[in-house]
C-alpha positions as CSV (number, residue, x, y, z in Angstrom):
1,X,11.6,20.2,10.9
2,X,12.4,23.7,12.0
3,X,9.2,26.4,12.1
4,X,9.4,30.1,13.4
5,X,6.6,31.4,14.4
6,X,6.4,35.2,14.0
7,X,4.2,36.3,17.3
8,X,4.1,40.6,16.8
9,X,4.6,42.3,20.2
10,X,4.6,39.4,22.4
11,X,4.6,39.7,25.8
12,X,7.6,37.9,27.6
13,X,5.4,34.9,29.1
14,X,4.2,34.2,25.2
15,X,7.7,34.4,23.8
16,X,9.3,32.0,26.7
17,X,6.1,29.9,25.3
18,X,6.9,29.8,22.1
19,X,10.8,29.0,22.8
20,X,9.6,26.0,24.9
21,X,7.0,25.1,21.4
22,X,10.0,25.3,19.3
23,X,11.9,23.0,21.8
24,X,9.5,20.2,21.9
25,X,8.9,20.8,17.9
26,X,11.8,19.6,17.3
27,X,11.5,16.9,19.7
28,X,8.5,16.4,17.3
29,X,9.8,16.4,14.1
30,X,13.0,14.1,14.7
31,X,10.4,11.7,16.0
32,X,7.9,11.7,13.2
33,X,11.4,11.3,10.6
34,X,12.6,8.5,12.5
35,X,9.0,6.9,12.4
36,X,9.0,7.7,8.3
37,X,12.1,6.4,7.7
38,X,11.4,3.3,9.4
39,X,8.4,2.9,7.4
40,X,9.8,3.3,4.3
41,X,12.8,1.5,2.9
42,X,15.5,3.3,1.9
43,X,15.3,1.5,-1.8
44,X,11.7,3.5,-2.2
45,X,11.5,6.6,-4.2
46,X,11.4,10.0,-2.7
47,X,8.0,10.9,-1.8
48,X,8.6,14.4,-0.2
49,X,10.7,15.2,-3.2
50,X,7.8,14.2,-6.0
51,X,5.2,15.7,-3.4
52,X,7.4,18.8,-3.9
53,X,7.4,18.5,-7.8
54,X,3.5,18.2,-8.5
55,X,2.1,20.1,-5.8
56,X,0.2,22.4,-7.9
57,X,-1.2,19.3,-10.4
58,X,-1.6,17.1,-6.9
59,X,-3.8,19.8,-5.4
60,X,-6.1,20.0,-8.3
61,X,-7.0,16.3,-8.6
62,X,-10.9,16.5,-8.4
63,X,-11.7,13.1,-9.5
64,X,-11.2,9.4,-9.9
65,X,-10.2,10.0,-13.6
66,X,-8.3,13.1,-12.9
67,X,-6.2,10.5,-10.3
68,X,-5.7,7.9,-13.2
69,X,-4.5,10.6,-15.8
70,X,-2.1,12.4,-13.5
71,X,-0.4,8.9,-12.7
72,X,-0.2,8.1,-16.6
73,X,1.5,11.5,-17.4
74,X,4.2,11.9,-15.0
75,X,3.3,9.9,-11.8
76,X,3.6,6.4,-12.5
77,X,6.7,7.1,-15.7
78,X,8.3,9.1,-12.5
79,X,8.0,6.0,-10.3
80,X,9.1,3.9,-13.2
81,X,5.9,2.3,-13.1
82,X,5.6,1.6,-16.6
83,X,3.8,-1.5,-17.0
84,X,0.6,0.0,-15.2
85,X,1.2,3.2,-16.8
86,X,0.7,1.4,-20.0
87,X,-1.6,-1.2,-19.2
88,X,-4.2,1.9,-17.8
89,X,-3.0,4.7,-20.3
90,X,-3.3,1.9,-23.5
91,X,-6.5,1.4,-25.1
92,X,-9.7,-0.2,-23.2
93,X,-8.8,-4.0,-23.1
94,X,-11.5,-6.6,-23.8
95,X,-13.6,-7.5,-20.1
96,X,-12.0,-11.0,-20.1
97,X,-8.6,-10.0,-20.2
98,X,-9.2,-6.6,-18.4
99,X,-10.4,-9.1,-15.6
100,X,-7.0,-11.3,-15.6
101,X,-4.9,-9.0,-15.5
102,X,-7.0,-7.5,-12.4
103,X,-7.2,-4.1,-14.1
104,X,-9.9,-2.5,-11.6
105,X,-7.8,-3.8,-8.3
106,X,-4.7,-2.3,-10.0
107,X,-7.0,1.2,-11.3
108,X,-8.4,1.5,-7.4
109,X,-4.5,1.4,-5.9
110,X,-3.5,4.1,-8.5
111,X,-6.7,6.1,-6.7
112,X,-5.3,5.3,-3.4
113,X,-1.4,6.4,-4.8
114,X,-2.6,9.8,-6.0
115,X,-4.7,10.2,-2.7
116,X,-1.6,9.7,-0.6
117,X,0.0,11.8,-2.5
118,X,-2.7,14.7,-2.6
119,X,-2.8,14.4,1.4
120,X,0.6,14.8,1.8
121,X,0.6,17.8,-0.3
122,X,-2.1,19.3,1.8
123,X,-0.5,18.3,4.9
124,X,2.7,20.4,3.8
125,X,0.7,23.5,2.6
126,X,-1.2,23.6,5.6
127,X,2.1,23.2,8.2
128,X,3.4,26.6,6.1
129,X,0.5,28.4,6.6
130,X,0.5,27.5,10.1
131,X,3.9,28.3,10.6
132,X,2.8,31.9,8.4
133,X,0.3,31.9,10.9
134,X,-2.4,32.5,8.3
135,X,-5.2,31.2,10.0
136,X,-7.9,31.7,7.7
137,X,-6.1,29.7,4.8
138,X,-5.5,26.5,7.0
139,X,-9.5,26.7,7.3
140,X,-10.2,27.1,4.2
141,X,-8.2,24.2,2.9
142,X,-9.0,22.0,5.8
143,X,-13.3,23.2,5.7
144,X,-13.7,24.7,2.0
145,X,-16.1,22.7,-0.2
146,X,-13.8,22.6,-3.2
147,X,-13.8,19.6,-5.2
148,X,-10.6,18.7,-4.5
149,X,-11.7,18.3,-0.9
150,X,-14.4,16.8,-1.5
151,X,-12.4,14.3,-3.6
152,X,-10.4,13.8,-0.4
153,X,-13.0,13.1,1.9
154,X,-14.4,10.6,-0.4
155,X,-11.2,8.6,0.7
156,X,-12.3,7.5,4.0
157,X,-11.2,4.4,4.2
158,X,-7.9,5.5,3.7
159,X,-4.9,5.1,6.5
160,X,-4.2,8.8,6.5
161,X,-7.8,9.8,6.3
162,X,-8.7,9.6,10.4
163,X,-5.5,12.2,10.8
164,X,-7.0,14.8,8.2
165,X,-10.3,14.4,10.2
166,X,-8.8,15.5,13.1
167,X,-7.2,18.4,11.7
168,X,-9.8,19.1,9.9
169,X,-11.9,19.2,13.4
170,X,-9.5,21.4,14.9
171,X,-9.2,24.4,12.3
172,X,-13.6,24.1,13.2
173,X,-13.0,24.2,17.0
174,X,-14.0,28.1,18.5
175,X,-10.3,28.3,19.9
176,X,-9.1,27.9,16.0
177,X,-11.6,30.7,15.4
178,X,-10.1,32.9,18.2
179,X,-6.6,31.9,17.9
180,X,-5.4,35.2,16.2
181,X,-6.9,37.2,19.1
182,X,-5.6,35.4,21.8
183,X,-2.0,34.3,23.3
184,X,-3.5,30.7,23.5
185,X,-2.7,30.7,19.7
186,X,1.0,29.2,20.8
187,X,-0.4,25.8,22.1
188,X,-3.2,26.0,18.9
189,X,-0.2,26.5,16.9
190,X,1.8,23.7,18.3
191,X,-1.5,21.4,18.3
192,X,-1.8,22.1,14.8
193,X,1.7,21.3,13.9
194,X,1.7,18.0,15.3
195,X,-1.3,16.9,13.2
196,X,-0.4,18.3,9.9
197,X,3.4,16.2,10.5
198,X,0.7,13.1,11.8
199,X,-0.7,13.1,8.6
200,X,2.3,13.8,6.4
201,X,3.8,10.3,7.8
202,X,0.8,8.4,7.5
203,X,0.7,9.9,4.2
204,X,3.6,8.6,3.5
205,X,3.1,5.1,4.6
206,X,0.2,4.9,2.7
207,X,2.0,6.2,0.0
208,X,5.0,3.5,0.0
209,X,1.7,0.3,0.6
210,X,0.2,1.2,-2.7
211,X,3.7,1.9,-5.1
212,X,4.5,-1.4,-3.3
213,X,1.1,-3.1,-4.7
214,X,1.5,-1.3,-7.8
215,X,5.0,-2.6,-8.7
216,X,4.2,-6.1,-7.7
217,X,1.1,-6.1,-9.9
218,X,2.0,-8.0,-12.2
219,X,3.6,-11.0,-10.2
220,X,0.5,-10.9,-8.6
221,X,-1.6,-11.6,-12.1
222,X,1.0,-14.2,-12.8
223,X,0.3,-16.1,-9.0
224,X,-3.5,-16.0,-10.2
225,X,-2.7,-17.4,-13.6
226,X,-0.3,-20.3,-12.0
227,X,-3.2,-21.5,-9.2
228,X,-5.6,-21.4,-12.3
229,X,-3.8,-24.1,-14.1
230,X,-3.3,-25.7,-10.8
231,X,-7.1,-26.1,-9.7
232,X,-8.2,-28.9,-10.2
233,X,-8.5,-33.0,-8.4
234,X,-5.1,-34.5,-9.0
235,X,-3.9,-38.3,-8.6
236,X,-0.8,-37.5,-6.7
237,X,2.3,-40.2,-5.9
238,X,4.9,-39.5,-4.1
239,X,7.7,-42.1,-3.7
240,X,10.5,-41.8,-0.9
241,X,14.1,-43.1,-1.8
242,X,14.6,-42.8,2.0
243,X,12.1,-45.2,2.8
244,X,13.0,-48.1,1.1
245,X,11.5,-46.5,-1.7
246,X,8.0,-46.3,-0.5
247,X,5.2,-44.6,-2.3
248,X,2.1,-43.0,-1.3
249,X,-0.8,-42.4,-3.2
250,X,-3.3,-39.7,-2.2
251,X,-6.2,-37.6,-4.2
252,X,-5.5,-34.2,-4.4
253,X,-8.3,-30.8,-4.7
254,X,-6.5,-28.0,-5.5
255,X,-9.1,-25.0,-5.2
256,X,-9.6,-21.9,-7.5
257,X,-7.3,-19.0,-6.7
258,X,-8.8,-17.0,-3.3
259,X,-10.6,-20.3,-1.8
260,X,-8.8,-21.4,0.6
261,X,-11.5,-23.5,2.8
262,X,-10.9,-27.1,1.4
263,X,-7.0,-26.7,0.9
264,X,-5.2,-29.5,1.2
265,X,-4.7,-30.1,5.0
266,X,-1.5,-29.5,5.4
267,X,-0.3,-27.2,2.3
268,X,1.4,-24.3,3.5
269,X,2.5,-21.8,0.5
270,X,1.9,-22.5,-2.9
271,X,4.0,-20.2,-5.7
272,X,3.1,-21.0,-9.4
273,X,5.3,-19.3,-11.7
274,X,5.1,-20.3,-15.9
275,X,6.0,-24.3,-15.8
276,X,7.2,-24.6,-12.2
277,X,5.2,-24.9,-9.2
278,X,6.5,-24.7,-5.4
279,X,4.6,-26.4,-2.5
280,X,5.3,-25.8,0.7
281,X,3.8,-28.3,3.5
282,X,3.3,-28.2,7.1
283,X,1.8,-30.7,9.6
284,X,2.8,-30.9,13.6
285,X,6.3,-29.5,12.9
286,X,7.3,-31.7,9.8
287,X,7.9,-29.4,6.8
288,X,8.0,-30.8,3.2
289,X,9.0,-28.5,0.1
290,X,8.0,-30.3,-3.7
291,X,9.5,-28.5,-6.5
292,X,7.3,-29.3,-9.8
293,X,6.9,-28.8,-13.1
294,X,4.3,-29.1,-15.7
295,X,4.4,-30.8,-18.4
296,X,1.5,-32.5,-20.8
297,X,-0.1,-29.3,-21.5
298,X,-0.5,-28.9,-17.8
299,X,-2.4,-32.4,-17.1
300,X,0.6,-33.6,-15.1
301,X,3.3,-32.7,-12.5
302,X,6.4,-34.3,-11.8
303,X,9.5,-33.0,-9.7
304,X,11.2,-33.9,-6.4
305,X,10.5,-33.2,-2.8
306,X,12.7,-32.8,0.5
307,X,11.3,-33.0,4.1
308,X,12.5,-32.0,7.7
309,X,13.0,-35.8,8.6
310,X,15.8,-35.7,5.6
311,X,13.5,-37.5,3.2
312,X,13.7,-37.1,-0.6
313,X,12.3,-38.6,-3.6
314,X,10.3,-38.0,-6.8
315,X,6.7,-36.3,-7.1
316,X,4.1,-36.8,-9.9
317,X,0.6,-35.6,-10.1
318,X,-1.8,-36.5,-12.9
319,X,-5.0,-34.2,-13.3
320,X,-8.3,-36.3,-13.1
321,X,-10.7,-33.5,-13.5
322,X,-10.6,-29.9,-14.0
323,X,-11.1,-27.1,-11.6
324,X,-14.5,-26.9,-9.8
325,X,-16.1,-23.2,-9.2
């Protein structure tokens, strides 16, 4: 990041001030990249670059609704989001389904998106008036009571939202009020510009977290579908061909999707995708993996299993009653 600050008829202490600003500035900036970039993987989209692109429809979002249209116009097709983008841009869906395919969860992280967004936006129009030196403006877009604004500060529970706060405090501090008058405006100036690049990266991170949920929406709905079919008490057998072919039987509760108090002791990870099921278990240091398929319309399991001890052998599960709330 490279800023010039334009300080009219300076005297020499203020401009060997502002040399040692711009030093540690860049100090700054090279910092705060090297922090972004390790946030965000080099396989993500370009932020800064879309940030760049909408500005002016980013700094108008007012609303909730305003949020959700932006991202099904050109956000979420830009991100090639298109599954959300047409899932939320499609017609209303019936409650039922609407509540499978965890429509609200996915509606609130397009919110959060176009928030992230927005405050980056506002982070890089404030660090140009700053480096303008155009006092005034950074207080108006950092105090006004425009509904864009207020918009923002409805987002408080946002990652970024504690950095804006503390920008927003220091364009009310006296010294912000005073800072054209005075030669103290050189440390203001520098303060200022470390917030406004704070709040760009968390931005930014915040940013990458909710594209991240957005794009693994849908494998999400299809985990919540799988542990659905798998709730349930199950008669489970599980017979070891390295053990002289021994066979255990054991009753099985298998708990709706989210309740995790009365898991099976010992089960790990469980990944349902379609017909096949993956069970991960873990008790004092033995790990066992069973790899499972339905079958009988989804009243029974059978597949194989291989354990840390080098056992292996065949799995079967048969459902004796259905899922308890």
């Amino acid at each position: 990041m490279y800023y010039v600050l334009l300080i009219r008829r300076a005297p020499l202490r203020v401009l060997l001030a502002l040399a040692m600003m711009i030093a540690s500035l860049l100090g700054l900036g090279a910092r705060l990249n090297a922090e972004a970039g390790q946030s965000l993987p080099s396989s993500s989209p370009n932020f800064p670059s879309i940030i760049q692109t909408h500005s002016e429809q980013l700094a108008k979002v007012e609303s909730d609704k305003e949020a959700s249209n932006l991202f099904v116009s050109a956000i979420g097709p830009l991100l090639q989001l298109g599954d959300a983008t047409r899932t939320l841009g499609g017609n209303p869906l019936p409650p039922k389904l609407a509540n499978e395919l965890l429509v609200a969860d996915l509606t609130e992280a397009v919110h959060r998106l176009i928030g992230g967004l927005a405050a980056g936006c506002l982070a890089s129009t404030i660090r140009q008036a700053i480096k303008d030196q155009q006092f005034s403006i950074v207080a108006e877009l950092l105090l006004g009571s425009s509904p864009h604004r207020a918009w923002l500060n409805h987002q408080s529970t946002a990652s970024w939202y504690d950095s804006l706060k503390r920008l927003a405090d220091l364009a009310a501090s006296p010294e912000w009020a005073k800072g054209e008058q005075e030669e103290a405006a050189t440390a203001l100036l520098l303060t200022a510009l470390e917030k406004s690049s704070r709040l760009e990266v968390d931005a930014l991170q915040a940013i990458y977290q909710e594209w991240d949920r957005i794009r693994n929406w849908k494998d999400r709905v299809r985990g919540l579908r799988g542990q659905a079919r798998l709730c349930g008490t199950w008669q489970w057998i599980v017979h070891n061909h390295q053990q002289n072919h021994r066979e255990q039987k054991l009753i099985l509760v298998f708990q709706p999707a989210g309740n995790t108090q009365a898991s099976p002791p010992g089960l790990a990870e469980t990944i349902v995708l379609g017909e096949n099921v993956y069970l991960r278990w873990e008790f004092e240091g033995r790990v066992q993996e069973d790899s499972l398929q339905f079958n009988k319309e989804g009243q029974r399991l059978e597949g194989t299993f291989v354990n840390s001890q080098g056992g292996w052998g065949s799995v079967s599960g048969k459902r004796t009653a259905g899922c308890a709330p």
